[in-house]
Structures are given as C-alpha cells and as structure tokens.
Steps between C-alpha positions, in 0.01 A plus 500: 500500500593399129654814392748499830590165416554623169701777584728321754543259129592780289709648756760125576459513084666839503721374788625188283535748126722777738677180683595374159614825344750550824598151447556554102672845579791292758522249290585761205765680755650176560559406152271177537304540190393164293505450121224640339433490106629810328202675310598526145685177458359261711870380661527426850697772706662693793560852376338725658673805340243515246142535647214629315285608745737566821373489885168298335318261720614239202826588334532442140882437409662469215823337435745737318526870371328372161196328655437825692514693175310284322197478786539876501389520131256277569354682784477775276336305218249356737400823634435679158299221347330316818185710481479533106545096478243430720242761361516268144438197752197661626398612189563140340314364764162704461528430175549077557147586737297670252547265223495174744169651592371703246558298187424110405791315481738614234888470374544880626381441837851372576653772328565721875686201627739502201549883603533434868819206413642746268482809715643269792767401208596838397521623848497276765471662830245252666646510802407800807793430696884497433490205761299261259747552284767431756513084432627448157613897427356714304659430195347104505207595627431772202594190271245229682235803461588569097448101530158452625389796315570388140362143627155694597522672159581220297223331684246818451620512127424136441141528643443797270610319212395177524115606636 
C-alpha cells in the first residue's frame, strides 16, 4: 500500500518538475524572462545573450560580453584547482583530528586551521555550485571568502601565539 502511494507521489512530483520546465520553456519563447543577478558581477539583469550554461534547468546569465569572459576563465580556474584545493582541506583536516586527539593541548594544535584560512585565502573555491555564487557575483563573493579566511587565520595565528 505505501510504496503505491509513494509512487503515485513521485510520479505528480515529476508531473509538477516537467509542468514547470514547459512553463519556463514558453515563458523563454515569449520573451517573459525576469531579472536575475548576473554571475560574475552581482548586477541585476535581462540579457540573456550571455548564458553560461544554456537550456539548464537554472540559467546562469551574465550581463555583458566581459562578464561572460571573465566567468569563462573562472570556470576554467575552478575546474583545474577544485579537486587539488580540497585535497589540502582534507589533508588539513586529518591533521586538525590527530593533534585535537592525539596530543595535550598545545600552540600547534591550531596550526591546521591557520592552513585551512590560508588555503581558502589563496584559493577560494568554497563554493560547489556556480548558483551560490549567483547573489553577490563571483567577483564579491571571492572577496567576502579572502575575508573570512584571513579572519580564521588571524584568529588561528593568535591562538598559536599567544598559547
């Protein structure tokens, strides 16, 4: 009895997602499409000339020729160091668990988080998805990251040195 009721549930769900997509697709045809943020800058815009990732369920537009360009190189730089980056993470982060649990309490038990800010500092790609990048652009968003990173070193640093 459960799983037909949870078919007949995934099936209106899958009803809804295609009914939306036909909806999106006329409203693309008709030219009714609403301002959305452009993805390296942040501004609010119209454009739809310069889409990132075309016929997507979520566009991702960006507002002139430049922005494109510039999201394009970032693209690229985000899919040469993604993995690398978050390979020193992990290793940063075994490290911050052995000496959290294998050592007494120490000035160099902090010293993984002062590598995990600046590795986020030198190459902040936190993010999985272009769209979380979508609100303030990438461009603000890399600076809010170099930010918080250097605030989580200084922090680490200052537990090192003052333990």
């Amino acid at each position: 009895m459960k799983s037909e009721a949870k078919k007949r549930a995934e099936s209106r769900e899958a009803a809804k997602a295609q009914e939306a997509r036909k909806q999106k697709q006329k409203e693309r045809a008709a030219g009714k499409v609403g301002e959305e943020p452009c993805l390296y800058c942040g501004k609010l815009t119209l454009c739809r000339k310069y889409i990132i990732n075309p016929e997507a369920e979520h566009e991702l537009p960006c507002c002139s020729e430049e922005c494109f360009y510039k999201t394009g190189q970032f693209v690229d730089y985000d899919t040469r160091f993604r993995t690398p980056f978050y390979m020193v993470l992990l290793v940063f982060v075994i490290a911050n668990l052995l000496l959290f649990s294998f050592q007494p309490a120490t000035r160099w038990t902090y010293l993984p988080l002062f590598g995990m800010g600046i590795a986020a500092f030198v190459c902040p790609l936190v993010f999985t998805r272009y769209e979380r990048y979508q609100k303030f652009g990438i461009e603000k968003t890399r600076k809010i990251i170099r930010v918080v990173s250097a605030a989580v070193s200084a922090f680490a640093l200052l537990l090192i040195i003052c333990y």
